[in-house]
C-alpha positions as MATLAB code, in Angstrom:
seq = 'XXXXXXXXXXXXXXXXXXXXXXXXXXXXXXXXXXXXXXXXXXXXXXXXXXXXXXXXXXXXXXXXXXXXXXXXXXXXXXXXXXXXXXXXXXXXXXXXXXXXXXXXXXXXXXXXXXXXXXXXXXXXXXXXXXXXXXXXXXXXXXXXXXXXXXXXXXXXXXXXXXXXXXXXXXXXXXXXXXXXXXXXXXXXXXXXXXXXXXXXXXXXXXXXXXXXXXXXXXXXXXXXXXXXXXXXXXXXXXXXXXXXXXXXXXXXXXXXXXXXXXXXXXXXXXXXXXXXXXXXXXXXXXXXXXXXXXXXXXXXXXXXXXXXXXXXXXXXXXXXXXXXXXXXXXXXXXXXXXXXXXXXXXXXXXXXXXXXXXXXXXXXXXXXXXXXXXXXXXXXXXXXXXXXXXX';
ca = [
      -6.675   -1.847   14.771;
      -6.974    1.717   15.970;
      -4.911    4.248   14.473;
      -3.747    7.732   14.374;
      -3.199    9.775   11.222;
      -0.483   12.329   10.913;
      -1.093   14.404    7.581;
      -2.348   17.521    6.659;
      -3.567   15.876    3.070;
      -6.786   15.182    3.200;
      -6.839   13.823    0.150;
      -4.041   10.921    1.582;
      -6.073   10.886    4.606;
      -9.098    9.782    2.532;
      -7.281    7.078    1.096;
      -5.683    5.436    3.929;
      -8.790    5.272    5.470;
     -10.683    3.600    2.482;
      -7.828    1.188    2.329;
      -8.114    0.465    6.190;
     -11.633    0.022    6.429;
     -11.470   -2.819    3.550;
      -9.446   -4.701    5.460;
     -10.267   -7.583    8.129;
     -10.035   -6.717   10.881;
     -10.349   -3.240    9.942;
      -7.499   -0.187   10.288;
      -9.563    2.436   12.223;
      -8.346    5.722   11.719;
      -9.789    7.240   15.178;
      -7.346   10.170   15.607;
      -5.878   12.440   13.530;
      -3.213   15.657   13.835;
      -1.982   18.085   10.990;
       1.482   17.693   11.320;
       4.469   15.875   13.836;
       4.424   19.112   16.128;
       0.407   18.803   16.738;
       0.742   15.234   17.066;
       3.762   15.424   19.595;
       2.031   18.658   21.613;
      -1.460   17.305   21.527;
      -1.094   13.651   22.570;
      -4.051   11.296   22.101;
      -5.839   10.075   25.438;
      -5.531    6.903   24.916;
      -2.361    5.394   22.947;
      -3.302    4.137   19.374;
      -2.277    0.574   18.654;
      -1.031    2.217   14.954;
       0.456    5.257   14.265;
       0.923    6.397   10.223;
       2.981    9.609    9.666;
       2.986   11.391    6.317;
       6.585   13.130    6.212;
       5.935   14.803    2.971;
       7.429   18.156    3.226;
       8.973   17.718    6.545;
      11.427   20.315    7.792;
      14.851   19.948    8.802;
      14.355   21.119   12.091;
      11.352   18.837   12.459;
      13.239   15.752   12.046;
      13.999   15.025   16.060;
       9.765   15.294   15.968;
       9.979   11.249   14.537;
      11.605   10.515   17.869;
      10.020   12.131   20.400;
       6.478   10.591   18.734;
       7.812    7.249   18.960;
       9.194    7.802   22.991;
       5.783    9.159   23.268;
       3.358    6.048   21.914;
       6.527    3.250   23.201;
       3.698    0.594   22.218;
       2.385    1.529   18.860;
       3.225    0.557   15.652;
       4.744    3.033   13.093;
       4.318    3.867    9.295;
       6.149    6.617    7.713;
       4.874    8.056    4.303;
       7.555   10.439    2.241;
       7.452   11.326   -1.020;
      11.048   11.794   -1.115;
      14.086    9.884    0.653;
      15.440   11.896    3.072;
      18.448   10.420    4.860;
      18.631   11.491    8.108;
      14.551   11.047    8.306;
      15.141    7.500    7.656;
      18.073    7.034   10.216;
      16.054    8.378   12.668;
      13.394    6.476   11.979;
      14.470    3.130   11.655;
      16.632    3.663   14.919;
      13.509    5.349   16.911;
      11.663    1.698   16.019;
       9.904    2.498   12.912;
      10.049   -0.469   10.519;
       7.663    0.738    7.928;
       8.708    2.928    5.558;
       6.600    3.522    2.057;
       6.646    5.951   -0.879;
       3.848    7.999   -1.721;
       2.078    8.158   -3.567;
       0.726    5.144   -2.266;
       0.657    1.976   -3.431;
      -2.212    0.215   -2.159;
      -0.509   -3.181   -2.286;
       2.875   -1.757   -0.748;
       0.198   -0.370    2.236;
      -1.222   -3.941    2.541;
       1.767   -5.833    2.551;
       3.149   -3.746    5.589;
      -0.043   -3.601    7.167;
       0.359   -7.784    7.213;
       3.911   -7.353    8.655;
       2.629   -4.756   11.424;
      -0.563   -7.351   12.404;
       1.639  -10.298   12.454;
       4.280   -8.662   14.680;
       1.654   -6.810   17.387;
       0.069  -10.319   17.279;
      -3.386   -9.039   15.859;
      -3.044  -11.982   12.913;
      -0.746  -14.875   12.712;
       0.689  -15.715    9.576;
      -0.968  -18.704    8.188;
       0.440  -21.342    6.131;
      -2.927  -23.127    5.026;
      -3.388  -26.428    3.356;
      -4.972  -26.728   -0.173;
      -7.786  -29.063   -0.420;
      -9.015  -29.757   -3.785;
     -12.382  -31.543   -4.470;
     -12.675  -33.392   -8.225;
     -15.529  -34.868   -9.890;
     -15.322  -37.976  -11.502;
     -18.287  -37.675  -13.373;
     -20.624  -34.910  -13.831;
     -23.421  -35.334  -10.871;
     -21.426  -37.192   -8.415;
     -22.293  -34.252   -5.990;
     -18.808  -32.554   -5.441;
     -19.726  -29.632   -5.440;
     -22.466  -30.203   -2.557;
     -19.672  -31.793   -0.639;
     -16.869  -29.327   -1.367;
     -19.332  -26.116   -0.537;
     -20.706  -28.026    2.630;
     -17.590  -29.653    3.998;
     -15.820  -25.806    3.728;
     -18.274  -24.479    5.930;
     -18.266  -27.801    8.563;
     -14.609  -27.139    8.748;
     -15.219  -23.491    9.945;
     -18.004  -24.280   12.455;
     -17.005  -27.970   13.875;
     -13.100  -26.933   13.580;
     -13.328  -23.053   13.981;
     -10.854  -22.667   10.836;
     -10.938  -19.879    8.668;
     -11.946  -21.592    5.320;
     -11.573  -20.123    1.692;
     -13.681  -22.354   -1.227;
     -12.352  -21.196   -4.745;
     -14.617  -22.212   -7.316;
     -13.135  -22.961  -10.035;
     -15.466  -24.008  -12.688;
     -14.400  -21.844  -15.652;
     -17.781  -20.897  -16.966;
     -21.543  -20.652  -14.961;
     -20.058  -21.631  -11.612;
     -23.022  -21.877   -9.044;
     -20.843  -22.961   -5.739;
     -22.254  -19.938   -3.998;
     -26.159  -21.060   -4.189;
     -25.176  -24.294   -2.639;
     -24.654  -22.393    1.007;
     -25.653  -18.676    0.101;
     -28.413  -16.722   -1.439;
     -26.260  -13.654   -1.962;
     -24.858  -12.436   -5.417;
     -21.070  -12.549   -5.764;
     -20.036   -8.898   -6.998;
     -16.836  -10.031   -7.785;
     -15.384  -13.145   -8.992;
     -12.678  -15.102  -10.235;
     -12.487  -13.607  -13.651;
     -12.503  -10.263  -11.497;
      -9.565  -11.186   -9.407;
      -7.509  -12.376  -12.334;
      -8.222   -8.815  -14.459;
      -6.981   -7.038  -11.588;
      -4.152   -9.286  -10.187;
      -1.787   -7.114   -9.511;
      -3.682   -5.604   -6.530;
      -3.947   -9.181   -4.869;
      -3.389   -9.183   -1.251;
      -5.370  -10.627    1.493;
      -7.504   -7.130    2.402;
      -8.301   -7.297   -1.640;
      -9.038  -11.442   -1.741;
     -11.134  -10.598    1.392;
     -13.476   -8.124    0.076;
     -14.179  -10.116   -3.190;
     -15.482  -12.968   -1.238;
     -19.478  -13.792   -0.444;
     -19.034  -14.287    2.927;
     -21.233  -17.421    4.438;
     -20.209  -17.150    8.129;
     -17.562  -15.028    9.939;
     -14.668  -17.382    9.325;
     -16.199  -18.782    5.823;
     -16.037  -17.577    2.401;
     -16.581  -17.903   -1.330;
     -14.984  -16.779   -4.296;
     -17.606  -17.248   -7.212;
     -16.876  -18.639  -10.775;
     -17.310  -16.169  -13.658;
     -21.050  -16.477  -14.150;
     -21.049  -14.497  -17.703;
     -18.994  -15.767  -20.195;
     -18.867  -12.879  -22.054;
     -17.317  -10.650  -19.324;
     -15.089  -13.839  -18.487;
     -11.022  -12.654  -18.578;
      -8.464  -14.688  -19.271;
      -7.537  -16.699  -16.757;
      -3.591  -17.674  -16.668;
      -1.582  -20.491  -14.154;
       0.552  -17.679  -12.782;
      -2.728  -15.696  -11.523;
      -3.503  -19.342   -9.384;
      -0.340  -19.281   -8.555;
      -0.443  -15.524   -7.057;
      -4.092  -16.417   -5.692;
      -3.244  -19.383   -3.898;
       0.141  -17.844   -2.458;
      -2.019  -15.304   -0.888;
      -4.476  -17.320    0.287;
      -2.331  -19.906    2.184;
      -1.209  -17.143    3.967;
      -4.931  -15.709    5.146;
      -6.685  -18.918    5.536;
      -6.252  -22.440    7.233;
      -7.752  -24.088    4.566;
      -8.193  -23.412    1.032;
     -11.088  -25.173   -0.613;
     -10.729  -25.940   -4.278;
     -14.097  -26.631   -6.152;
     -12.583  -28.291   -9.346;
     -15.653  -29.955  -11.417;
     -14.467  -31.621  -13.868;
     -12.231  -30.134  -16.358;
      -8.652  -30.982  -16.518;
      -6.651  -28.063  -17.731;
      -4.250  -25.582  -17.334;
      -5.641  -23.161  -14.775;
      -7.290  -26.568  -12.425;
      -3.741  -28.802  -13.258;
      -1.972  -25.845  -11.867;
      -4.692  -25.947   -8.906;
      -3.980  -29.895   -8.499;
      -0.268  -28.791   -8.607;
      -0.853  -26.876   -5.140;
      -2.910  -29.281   -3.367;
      -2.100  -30.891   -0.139;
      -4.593  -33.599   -0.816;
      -7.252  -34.397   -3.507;
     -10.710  -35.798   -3.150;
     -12.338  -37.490   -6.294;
     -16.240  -37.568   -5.670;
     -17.915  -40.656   -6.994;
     -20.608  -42.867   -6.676;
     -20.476  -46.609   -6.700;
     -21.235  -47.466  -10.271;
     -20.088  -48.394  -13.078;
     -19.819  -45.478  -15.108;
     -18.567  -43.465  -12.014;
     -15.659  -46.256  -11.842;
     -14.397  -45.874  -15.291;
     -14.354  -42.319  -15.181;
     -12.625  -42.666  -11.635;
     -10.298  -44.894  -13.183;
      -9.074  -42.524  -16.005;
      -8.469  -39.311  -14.061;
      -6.363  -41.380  -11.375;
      -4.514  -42.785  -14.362;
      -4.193  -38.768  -15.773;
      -2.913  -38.071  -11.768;
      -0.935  -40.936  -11.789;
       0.857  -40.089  -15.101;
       1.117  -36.165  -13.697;
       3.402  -38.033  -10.694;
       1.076  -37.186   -8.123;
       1.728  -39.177   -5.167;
      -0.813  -41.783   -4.696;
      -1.318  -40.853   -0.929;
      -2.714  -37.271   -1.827;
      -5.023  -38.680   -3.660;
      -8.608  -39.705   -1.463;
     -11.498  -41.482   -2.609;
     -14.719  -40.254   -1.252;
     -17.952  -42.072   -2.630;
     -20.856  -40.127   -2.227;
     -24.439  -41.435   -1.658;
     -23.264  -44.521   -0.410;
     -25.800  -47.298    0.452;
     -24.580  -50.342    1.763;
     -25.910  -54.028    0.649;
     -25.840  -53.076   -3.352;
     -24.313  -54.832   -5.769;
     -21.091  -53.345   -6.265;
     -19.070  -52.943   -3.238;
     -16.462  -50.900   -1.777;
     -14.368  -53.824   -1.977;
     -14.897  -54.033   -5.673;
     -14.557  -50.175   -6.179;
     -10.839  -49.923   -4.623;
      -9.395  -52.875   -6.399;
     -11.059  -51.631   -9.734;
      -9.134  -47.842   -9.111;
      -6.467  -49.020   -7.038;
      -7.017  -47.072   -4.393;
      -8.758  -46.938   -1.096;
     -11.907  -45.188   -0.229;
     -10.789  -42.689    2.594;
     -14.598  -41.542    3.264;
     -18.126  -42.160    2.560;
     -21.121  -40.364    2.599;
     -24.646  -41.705    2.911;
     -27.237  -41.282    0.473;
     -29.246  -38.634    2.210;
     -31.491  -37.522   -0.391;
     -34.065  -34.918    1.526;
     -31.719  -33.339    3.959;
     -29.116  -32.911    0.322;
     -31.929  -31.905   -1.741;
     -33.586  -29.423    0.910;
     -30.507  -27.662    1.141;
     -29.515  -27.082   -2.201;
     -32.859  -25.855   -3.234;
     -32.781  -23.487   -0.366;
     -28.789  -22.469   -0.311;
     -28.477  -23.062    3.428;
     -25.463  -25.684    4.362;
     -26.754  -28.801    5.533;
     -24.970  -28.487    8.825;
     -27.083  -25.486    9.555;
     -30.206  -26.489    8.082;
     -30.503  -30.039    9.270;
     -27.853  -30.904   11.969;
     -29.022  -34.482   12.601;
     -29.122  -35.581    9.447;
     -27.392  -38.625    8.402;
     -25.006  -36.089    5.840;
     -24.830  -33.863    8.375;
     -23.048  -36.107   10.450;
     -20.603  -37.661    7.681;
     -19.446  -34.186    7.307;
     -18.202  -34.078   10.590;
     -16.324  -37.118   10.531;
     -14.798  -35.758    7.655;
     -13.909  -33.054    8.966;
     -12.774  -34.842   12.143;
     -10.565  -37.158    9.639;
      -9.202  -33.611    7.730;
      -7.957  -32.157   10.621;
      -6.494  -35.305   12.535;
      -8.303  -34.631   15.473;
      -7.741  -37.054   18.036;
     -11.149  -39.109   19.286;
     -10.986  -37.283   22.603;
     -10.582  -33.889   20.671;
     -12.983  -35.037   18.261;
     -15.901  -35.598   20.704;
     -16.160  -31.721   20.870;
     -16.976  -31.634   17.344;
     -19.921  -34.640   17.499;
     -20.470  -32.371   20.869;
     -21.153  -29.228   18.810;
     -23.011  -30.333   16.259;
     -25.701  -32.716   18.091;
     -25.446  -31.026   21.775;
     -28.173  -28.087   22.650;
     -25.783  -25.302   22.108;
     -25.977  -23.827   18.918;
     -23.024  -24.142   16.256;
     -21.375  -20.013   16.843;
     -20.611  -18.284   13.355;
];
């Protein structure tokens, strides 16, 4: 968004522009004019989609100034900065069309919250509301995490979604090397020690960002530097992010406590990982009895079984009366197309696209977002037709 300045602070000009740049999309501050009169006399050639006007100081006789600026930019959005609450400033302002009205100095969360409010209304974002998907494992190695990091970034490339995976395994979290080869320099613990600056500019910027539309917000990978991580700071985390993102990724592992109950809490839908064995069974069998006892409803919860082969002993059949539940998906043991991605922290859809997991991932993701089979065809289309998959 292109936008004027107003100000003769340089100091405030600095900041808004820092604060604008670390947003997405970014606030561009391409104009700028030392006070209302310069701004007014010296018009810009071409109108700015946002207009931000410090009123610090201003003079009585200035005041009509607000008005004629607005008549002259009929388009553009308006902030007005004060330091102090002048009455007739404000009158004028809110009847001129100005609907943005902070105190300096600035808070950078105030500035973030309106700058969501000015997108949504000028149509450059649309308020989201995005669904939480949470992916469990019922025993340690079922491959969740492969799924969880892969299927995020099949549901931005097959489904063009803009996906958020949270992981959210407490201590030496590696969800990032699974589909990136870039250090996080932030993470979770980060977030949480400074979580009363969330908004979606600041959960943007901590992310390691895969693709365009797909991002990931590392574990803590130092204990020692690990903060405290409380269910109200999942709770502020998660409000934001529903709001920013279609979907919301939550990579689980398997730990049940308070911070990844509270995560369960806000899930749309769950996804136990397991294989089809015994020991994966039993361990299946107890956390749906923990979910079941939490008074989850039994139709978020949805059994995936990972490296699936068919003709073994056990069956599916066997599996679903043994948990009580049905098997939503599978996906096929694909050991070298799995094993070459991990080891080289590329996502399997990119690295292999005709690979047998390759193409379970899209049915999942055709089965996520309840495409219909017509729809869906452009998805199969995508990821096995010449063109490339666009991020």
């Amino acid at each position: 968004m292109k936008a004027l300045m107003i100000s003769h602070d340089s100091l405030l000009h600095a900041e808004v522009a820092a604060q604008g740049s670390a947003r997405m999309p970014a606030v561009q501050l391409v104009a700028s004019r030392n006070g209302l009169r310069e701004a007014v006399e010296r018009p810009t050639p071409e109108a700015p989609e946002l207009v931000i006007v410090d009123a610090s100081g201003l003079a009585v006789d200035e005041v009509e100034l607000v008005e004629r600026l607005c008549k002259l930019y009929p388009d553009s959005s308006f902030m007005l900065l004060t330091r102090e609450a002048q009455q007739d400033l404000l009158i004028r302002a809110m009847r001129a069309g100005m609907r943005e009205v902070l105190q300096l100095p600035l808070l950078h969360r105030a500035f973030h919250e309106a700058m969501d409010r000015i997108e949504i209304a000028a149509g450059v974002t649309q308020q989201r509301d995005g669904k939480v998907l949470a992916f469990i494992s019922c025993k340690g190695g079922s491959g969740a995490t492969f799924l969880s990091t892969n299927f995020g970034y099949a549901l931005a490339a097959l489904a063009d979604k803009k996906v958020l995976l949270i992981d959210l395994h407490g201590q030496f979290g590696d969800a990032t090397l699974y589909v990136s080869d870039q250090k996080p320099g932030m993470t979770l613990s980060d977030i949480c020690a400074q979580i009363g600056r969330m908004d979606g500019a600041f959960l943007e910027s901590c992310l390691v960002h895969v693709a365009s539309n797909f991002g990931v917000l590392a574990a803590a990978d130092d204990p020692t530097h690990q903060v405290e991580m409380k269910s109200e700071h999942m709770d502020a985390i998660l409000r934001v992010a529903r709001q920013h993102y279609d979907y919301i990724v939550l990579d689980v592992g398997r730990q049940i406590d308070a911070i990844s109950l509270r995560a369960l809490d806000h899930a749309d839908a769950i996804y136990p990982v397991l294989q089809l064995a015994l020991p994966d069974i039993r361990d299946g069998r107890r956390l749906l009895d923990i979910f079941r006892s939490l008074g989850y409803p039994s139709e978020r919860t949805r059994l995936i079984v990972n490296r699936y082969e068919k003709g073994g002993k056990l069956r599916l059949a066997d599996l679903e009366h043994a948990l009580g539940a049905d098997v939503v998906h599978t996906v096929p043991n694909d050991y070298l197309s799995a094993t070459d991605s991990v080891n080289q922290g590329i996502p399997v859809l990119q690295l292999s696209r005709s690979s047998a997991v390759a193409r379970s991932l899209a049915e999942l993701v055709e089965l996520v977002t309840a495409r219909r089979v017509a729809e869906s065809k452009g998805l199969f289309d995508r990821l096995f037709g010449r063109g490339e998959v666009a991020l």
